[in-house]
VODREN-609935 format. One record per residue (C-alpha): residue in one letter; x, y, z. Coordinates in Angstrom, 1 decimal. Example, Ala and Ser with C-alpha at 12.3 -4.5 7.8 and 13.67 -1.06 7.14 Angstrom:
NODE   resn       px       py       pz
NODE      A     12.3     -4.5      7.8
NODE      S     13.7     -1.1      7.1
END
This chain:
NODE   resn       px       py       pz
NODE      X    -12.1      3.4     60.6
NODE      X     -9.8      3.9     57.7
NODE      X     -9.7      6.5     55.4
NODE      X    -11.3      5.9     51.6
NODE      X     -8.8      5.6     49.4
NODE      X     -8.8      8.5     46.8
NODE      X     -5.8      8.0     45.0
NODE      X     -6.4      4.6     43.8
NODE      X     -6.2      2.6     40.3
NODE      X     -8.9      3.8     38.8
NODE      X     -8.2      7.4     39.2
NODE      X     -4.8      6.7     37.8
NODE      X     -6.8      5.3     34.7
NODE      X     -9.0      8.3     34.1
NODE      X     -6.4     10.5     34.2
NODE      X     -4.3      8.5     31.6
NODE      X     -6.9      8.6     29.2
NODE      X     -8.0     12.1     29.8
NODE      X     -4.4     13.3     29.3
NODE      X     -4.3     11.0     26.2
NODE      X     -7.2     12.5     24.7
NODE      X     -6.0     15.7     25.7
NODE      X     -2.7     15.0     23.9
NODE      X     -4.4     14.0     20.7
NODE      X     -6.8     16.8     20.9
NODE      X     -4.8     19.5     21.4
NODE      X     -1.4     18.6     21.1
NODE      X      1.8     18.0     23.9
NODE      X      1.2     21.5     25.4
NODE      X     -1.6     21.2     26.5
NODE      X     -0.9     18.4     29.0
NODE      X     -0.3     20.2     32.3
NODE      X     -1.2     18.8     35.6
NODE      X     -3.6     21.7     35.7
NODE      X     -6.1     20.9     32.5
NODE      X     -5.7     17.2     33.6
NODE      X     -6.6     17.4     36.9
NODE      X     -9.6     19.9     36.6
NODE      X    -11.1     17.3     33.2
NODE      X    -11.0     14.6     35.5
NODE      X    -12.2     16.6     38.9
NODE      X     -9.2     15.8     41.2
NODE      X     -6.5     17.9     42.4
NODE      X     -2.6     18.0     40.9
NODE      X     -1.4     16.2     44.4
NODE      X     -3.5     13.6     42.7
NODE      X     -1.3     13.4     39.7
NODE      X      2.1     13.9     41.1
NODE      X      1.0     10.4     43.4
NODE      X     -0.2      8.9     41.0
NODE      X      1.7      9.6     37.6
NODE      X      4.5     11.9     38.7
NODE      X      6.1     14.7     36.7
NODE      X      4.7     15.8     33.1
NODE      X      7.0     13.6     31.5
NODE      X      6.3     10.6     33.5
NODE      X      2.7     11.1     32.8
NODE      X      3.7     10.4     28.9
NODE      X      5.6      7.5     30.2
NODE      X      2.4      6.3     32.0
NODE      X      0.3      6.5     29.0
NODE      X      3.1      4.4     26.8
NODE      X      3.3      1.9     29.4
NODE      X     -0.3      1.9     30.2
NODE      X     -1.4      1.1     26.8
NODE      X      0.6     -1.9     26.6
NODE      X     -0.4     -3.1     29.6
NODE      X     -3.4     -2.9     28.4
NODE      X     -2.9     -5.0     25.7
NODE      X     -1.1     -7.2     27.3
NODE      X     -4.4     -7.8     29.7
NODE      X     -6.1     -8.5     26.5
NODE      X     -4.4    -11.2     25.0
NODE      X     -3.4    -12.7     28.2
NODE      X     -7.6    -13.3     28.5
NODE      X     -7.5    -15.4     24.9
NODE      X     -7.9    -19.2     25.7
NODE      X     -4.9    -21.4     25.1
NODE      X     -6.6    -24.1     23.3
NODE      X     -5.7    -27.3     20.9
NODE      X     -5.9    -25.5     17.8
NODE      X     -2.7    -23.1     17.9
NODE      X     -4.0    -21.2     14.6
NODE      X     -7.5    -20.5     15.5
NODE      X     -5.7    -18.7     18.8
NODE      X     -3.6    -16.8     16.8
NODE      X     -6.4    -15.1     15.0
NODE      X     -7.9    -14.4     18.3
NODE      X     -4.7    -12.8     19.5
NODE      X     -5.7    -10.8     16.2
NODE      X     -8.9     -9.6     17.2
NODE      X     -7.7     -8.9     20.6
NODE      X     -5.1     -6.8     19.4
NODE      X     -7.6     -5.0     17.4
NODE      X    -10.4     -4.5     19.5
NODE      X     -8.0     -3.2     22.1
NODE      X     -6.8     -0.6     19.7
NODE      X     -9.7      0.4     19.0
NODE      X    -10.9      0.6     22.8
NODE      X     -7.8      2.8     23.5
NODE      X     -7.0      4.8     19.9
NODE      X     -5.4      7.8     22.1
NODE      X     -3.2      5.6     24.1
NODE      X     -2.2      3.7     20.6
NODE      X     -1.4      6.7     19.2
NODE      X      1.5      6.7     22.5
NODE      X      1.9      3.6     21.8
NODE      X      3.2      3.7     18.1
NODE      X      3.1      7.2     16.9
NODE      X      5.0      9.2     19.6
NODE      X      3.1     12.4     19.6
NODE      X      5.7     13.4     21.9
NODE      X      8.9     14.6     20.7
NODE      X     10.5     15.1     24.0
NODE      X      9.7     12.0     25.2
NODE      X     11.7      8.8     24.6
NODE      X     10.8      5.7     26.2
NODE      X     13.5      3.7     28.6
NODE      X     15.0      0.9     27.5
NODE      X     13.0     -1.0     30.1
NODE      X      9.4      0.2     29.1
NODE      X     10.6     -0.7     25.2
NODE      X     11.6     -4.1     26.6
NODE      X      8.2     -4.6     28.0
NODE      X      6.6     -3.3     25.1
NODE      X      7.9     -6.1     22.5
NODE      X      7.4     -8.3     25.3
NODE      X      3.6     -8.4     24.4
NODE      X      4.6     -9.8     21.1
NODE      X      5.5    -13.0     23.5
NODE      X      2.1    -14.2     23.1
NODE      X      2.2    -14.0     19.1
NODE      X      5.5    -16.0     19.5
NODE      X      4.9    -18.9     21.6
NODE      X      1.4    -19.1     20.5
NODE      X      3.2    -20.1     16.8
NODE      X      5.5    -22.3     18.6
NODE      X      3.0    -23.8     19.3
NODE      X      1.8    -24.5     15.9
NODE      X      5.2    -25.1     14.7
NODE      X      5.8    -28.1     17.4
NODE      X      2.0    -29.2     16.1
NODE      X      3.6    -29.4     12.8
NODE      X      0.7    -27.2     11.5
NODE      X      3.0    -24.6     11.0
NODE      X      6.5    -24.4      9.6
NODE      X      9.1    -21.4      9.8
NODE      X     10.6    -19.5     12.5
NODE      X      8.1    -18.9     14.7
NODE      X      9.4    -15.2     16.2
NODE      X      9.4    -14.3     11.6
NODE      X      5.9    -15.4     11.4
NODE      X      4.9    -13.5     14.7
NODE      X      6.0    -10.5     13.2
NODE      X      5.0    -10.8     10.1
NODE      X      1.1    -11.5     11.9
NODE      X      1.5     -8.7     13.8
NODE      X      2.5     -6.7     11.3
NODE      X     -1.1     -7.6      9.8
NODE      X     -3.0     -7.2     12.2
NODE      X     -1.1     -3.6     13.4
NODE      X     -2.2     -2.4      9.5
NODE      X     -6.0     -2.7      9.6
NODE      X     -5.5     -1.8     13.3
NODE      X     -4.1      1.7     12.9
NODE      X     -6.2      2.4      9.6
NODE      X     -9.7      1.3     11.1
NODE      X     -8.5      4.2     14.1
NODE      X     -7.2      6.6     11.2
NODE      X    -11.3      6.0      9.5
NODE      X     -9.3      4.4      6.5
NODE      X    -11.6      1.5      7.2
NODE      X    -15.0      1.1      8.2
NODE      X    -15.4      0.4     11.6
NODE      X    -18.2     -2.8     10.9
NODE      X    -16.5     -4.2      8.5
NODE      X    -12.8     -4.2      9.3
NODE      X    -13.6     -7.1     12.0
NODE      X    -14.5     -9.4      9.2
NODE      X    -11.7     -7.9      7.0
NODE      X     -8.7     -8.6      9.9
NODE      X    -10.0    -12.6     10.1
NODE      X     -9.9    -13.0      6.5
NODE      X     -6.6    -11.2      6.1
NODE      X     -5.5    -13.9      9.4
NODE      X     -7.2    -16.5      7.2
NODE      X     -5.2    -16.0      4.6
NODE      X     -2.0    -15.2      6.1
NODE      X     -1.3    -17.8      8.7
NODE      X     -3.2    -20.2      5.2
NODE      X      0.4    -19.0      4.1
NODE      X      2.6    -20.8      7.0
NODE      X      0.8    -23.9      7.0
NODE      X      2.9    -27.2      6.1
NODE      X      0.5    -28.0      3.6
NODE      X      1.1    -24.8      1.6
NODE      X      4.9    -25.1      2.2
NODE      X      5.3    -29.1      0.9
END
């Protein structure tokens, strides 16, 4: 009979988000393998299998937190109206923020001085911004859209990352920054429409 697996995926995941919270709680140095491992009730063999040294745990929560993301807007339908996906990239954007504000904070705000992503891990963190891209495409190729789509993407993005990052900060109410971020998409992709731009 084999043995259970105790090391798996999901212990991985609580212990990035315990040593996230942990890193926004109290600050880098109070990340050991120690605190981490007792929070979660697991042992530090756990950690150096699954994360690896303290640094590579910061490197896990960076990378984590996009791939995260990514598994959010990769859910959104493709569908035949390219703008009406675009706001839903939006919301998934925001409501995965807001499911993982410590691991955003890795994400965006580098907490951690010492700790400087790889060019890799930067590579696949604009890579989420794909998505934004060829979803635009899209619209441009429509002729719904007009512009260069990768300008408006970040531009969109740029958007959404604002009410993000202050509905996390409390700058914005929590019930009513949904409603705000699809009337600020509204209005901004309103902005890249042909129509607007004959």
């Amino acid at each position: 009979m084999a043995r259970p697996r105790t090391h798996d995926d999901a212990l991985r995941g609580r212990l990035i988000d315990t040593a996230a919270r942990v890193l926004a709680e109290d600050g880098p140095h109070a990340v050991t393998t120690r605190r981490i491992a007792q929070e979660v009730g697991t042992s530090t063999t756990a950690i150096y299998t699954l994360l690896g040294s303290k640094t590579e745990m910061f490197r896990a929560m960076y990378l984590e937190g996009f791939s995260r993301l990514a598994v959010r807007q990769n859910g959104v339908p493709i569908t035949d109206d390219a703008v009406a996906d675009l706001s839903e990239l939006g919301r998934a954007y925001f409501e995965n923020g807001l499911a993982n504000p410590h691991l955003y904070d890795v994400m965006f705000h580098r907490p951690v001085r010492d700790f400087t992503p790889e060019p890799g891990d930067v590579e696949f963190a604009v890579s989420t911004l794909q998505d934004v891209v060829d979803t635009v495409q899209r619209a441009v190729d429509q002729g719904v859209m007009r512009g260069d789509a990768r300008d408006i993407a970040t531009e969109v993005w740029a958007v959404v990352h604002g009410v993000t990052s202050l509905t996390i900060a409390g700058m914005l109410d929590h019930d009513t920054a949904p409603a705000r971020l699809d009337h600020l998409m509204q209005m901004t992709t309103r902005g890249y429409c042909s129509e607007a731009l004959a």
